[in-house]
N, C-alpha and C positions, 0 to 999 in steps of 0.2 A: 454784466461786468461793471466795477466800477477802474474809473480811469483817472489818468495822469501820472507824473513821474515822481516817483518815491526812490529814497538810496535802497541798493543792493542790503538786505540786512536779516538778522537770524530770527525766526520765531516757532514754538514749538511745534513739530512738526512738517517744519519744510526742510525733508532731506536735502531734497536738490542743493536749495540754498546753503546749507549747514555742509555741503561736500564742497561749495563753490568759495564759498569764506574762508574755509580754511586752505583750497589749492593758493585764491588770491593773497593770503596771507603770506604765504612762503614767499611767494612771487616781490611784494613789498620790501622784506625784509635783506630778499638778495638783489633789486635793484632800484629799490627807491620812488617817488613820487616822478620824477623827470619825465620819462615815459609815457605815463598815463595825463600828465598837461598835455605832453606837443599830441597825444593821440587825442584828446581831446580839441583841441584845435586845431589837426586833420579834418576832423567830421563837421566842423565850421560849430562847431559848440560853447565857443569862448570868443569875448570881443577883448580888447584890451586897451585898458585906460592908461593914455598916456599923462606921465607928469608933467606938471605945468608951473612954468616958475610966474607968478603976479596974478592979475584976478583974471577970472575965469569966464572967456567970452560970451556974452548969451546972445549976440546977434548971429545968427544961425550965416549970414553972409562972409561975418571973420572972416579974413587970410587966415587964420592959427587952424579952422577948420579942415580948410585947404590940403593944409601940410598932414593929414591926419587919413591911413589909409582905412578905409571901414570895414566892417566886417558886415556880410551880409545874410539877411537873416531870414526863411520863408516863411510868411503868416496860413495859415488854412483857413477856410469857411467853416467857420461853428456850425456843425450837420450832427454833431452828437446827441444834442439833444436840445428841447425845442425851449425860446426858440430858433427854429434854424433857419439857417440863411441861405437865401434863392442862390447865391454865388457857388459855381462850383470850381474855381478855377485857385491856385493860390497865389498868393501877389508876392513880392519881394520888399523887404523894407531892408536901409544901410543904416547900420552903427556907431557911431563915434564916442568919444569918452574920455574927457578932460581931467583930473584933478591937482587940487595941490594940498598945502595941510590943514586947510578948512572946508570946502568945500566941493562938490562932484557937478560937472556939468555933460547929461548927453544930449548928443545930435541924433537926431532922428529924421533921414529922408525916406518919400518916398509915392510913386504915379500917380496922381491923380488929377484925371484929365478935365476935370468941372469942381470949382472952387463953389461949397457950400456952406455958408456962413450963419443961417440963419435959422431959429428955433423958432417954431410956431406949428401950428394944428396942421398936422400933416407934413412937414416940413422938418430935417433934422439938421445939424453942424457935421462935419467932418470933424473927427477926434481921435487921439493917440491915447495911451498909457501905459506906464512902465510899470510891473507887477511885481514887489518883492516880498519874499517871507520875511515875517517880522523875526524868526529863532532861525538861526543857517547854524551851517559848520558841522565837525567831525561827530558822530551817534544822530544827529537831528534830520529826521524825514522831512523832507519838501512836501509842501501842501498838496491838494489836490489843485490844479492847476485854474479850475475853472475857481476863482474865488475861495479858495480855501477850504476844508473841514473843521470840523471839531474839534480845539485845542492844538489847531496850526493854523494860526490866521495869517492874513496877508495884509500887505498896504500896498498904495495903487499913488502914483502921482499922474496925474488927467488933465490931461488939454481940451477945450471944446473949440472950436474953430470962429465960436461967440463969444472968443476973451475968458470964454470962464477958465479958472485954474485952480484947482484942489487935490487934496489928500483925500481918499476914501480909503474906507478896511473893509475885512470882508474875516465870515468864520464860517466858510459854508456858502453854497450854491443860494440865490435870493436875499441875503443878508448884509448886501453892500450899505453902508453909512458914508456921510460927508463927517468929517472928522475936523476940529478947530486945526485954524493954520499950522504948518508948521514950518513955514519958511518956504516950501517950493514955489519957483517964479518960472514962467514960460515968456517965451517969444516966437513968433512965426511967421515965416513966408511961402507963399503962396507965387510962384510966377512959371513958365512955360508947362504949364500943366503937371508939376510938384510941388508936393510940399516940404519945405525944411521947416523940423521945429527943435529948439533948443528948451529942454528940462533941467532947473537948475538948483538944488539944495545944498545946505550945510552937511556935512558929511554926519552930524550928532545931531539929535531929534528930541526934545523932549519927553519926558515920561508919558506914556500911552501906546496907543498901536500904530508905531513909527519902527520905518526900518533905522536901524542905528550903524554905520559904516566905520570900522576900522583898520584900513589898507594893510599896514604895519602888520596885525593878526590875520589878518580875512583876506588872503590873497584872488579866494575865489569867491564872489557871490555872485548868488543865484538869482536870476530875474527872466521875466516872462514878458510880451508885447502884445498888445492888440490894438486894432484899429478900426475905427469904424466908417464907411464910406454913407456920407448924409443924402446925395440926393440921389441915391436909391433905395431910403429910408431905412437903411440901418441905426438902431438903439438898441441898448443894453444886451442881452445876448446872441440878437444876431449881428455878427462878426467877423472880421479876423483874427484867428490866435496861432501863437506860437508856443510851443512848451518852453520848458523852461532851460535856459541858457546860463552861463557865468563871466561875471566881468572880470578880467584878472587885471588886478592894479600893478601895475609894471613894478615900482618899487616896494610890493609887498613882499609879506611870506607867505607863501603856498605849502600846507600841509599835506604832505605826500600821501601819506595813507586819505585822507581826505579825497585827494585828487584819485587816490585809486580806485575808491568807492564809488566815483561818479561817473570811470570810467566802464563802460560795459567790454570786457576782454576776458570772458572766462575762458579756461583751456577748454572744456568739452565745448562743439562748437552744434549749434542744431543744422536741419536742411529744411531750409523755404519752402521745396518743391513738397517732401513726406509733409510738413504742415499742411501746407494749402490741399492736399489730400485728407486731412486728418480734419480740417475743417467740414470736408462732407461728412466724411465717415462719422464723425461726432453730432452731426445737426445742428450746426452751430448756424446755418443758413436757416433756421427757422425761426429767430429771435434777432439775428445781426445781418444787416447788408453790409457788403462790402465786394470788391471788383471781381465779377465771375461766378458773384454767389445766384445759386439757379431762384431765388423768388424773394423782389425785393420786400423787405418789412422794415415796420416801424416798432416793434417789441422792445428791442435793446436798444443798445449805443449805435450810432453808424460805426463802423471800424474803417469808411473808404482813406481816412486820413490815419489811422493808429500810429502808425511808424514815422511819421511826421510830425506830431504832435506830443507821442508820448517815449518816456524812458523804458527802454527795455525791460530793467529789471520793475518797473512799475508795471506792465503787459505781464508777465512773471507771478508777480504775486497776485493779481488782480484776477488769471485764472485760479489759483488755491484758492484765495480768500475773497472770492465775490462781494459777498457785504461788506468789505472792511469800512466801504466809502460807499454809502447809498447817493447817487443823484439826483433830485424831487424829478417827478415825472406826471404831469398832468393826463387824464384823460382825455379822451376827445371821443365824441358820438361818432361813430362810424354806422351805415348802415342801419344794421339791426340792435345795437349794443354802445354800451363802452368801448373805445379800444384799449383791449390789454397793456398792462404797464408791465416793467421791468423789476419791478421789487412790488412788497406784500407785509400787508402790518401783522407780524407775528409777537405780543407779549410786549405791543406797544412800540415795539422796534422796529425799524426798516429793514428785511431783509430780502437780498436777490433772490429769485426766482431760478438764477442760475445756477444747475446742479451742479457736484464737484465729479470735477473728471476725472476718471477712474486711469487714468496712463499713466505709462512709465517717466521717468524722469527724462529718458532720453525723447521722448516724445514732446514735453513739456516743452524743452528746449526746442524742438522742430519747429512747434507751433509760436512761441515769440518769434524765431525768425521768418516768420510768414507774416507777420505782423507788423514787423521792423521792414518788409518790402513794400509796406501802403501808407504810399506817401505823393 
């Protein structure tokens, strides 16, 4: 499988989809985008930025911070794919989010019980980053969450807990770049065993791969978190991650249909329990672990976090169209061999190993909500 969350959308040959667009479609038309915001911030999906009249505090200790309720947000252990990370547990990080009509500042708290400062051989920092698509909005797919794919890249603003602070991009799994400034400034504290760190840029970005913010249009954007915990040696992709989330800037506009797309609310509704049966019956425990699967492997993706990490309708298409998104997968010696990877060079291409499954639509459906309960 390839993973992460992608919008709800049509392509040739996915009935499901193609029967679910158009129910959603009526659905918009006689009640509007409203709905699908507040259900979207029911499922804690949405932080929101409040406006701020004068400049925009970046000492993480502020009063203005204070007054400011968060939205809280759970990270998972990157176990998808390697490398992964010894942590199986997931942590919680709180939100805040300031604007006015120049620029965006978030607050970012969150546990940690040993302040690691220091980079050197064998030794890493404690570090945050906020993950945006560079292209958002109505028709436009969300990256793949790890670092982007192909002609959907991402931009990253990065705290290191060593003062460093930058922009990186990303087009795809391994291809993160340090990117020339672009104005982002951090500040951070460290004290009763938290961290607060305050991220703070211009709402506009110079040309390049720069997220570009405009509240007024873009009521919703879309952004991602991870974190990485230093002195139990996490770097680069072992982690914490969150899928992907949306800030809604209080004084903007919010495109309904937009917001409808992002909401998962289709009237046919699947059952968890026929899934997680359907996962035997189909042998999907021969390539994927995940909780109660009868033998654990390393073939595929983990899926113990899917439903935590990823958009429904991205679990959706991800079973029809497996390679849409190859994830690079290193071998490793085991034993007697190589171990098995998850994709296979066919015509110079990447393509999954994972066959198409032969079921009903109604099945389809059962099986993302089985997916959507591992979390």
């Amino acid at each position: 499988m390839r993973w992460e969350g992608h919008h709800l959308r049509s392509k040739p040959g996915l009935s499901l989809v193609l029967v679910l667009l158009a129910l959603l479609g009526g659905v918009a038309k006689a009640g509007g985008g409203g709905e699908s915001l507040g259900a979207l911030k029911k499922k804690g999906e949405v932080v929101t930025a409040r406006w701020h009249l004068g400049t925009l505090p970046t000492d993480p200790s502020n009063a203005a911070w204070s007054r400011i309720e968060p939205g809280e947000i759970r990270l998972y252990p990157q176990i998808m794919v390697r490398p992964k990370s010894a942590a199986r547990e997931p942590i919680a990080l709180r939100v805040k989010a300031l604007y006015n009509q120049t620029d965006l500042a978030i607050h970012l708290e969150w546990a940690d019980g040993q302040q690691a400062t220091q980079h050197q051989i064998g030794r890493f920092p404690d570090a945050v980053a906020v993950q945006w698509p560079i292209r958002y909005g109505p028709g436009i797919e969300l990256p793949y969450v790890g670092m982007g794919h192909v002609e959907h890249p991402v931009a990253l603003w990065f705290w290191r807990a060593d003062d460093r602070v930058e922009t990186l991009a990303a087009e795809g799994f391994g291809s993160l770049t340090t990117q020339p400034p672009d104005g982002v400034e951090a500040k951070a504290l460290w004290e009763q065993g938290r961290w607060r760190v305050v991220l703070k840029r211009s709402l506009t970005a110079p040309p390049g791969p720069y997220v570009q913010i405009n509240p007024a249009m873009a009521g919703l954007v879309p952004f991602a978190l991870a974190v990485w915990n230093g002195e139990v040696g996490q770097r680069d992709g072992d982690k914490f991650l969150a899928g992907w989330h949306y800030l809604h800037f209080e004084q903007g506009k919010v495109d309904p249909q937009y917001a409808m797309s992002l909401d998962w609310s289709p009237p046919i509704r699947g059952n968890p329990e026929v899934g997680k049966s359907l996962m035997l019956k189909l042998g999907c425990a021969a390539c994927h672990s995940y909780p109660g699967s009868p033998t654990p492997t390393e073939i595929g993706p983990d899926l113990t976090y899917a439903g935590g990490i990823h958009q429904p309708d991205y679990l959706l298409e991800s079973i029809q169209r497996p390679s849409a998104v190859i994830v690079p997968d290193v071998p490793t010696a085991v034993c007697c061999g190589p171990r098995q990877t998850f994709s296979t060079l066919t015509q110079g291409k990447r393509v999954s190993i994972m066959p198409a499954l032969q079921i009903s639509d109604q099945e389809l459906l059962d099986l993302v909500e089985y997916l959507r309960t591992l979390h």
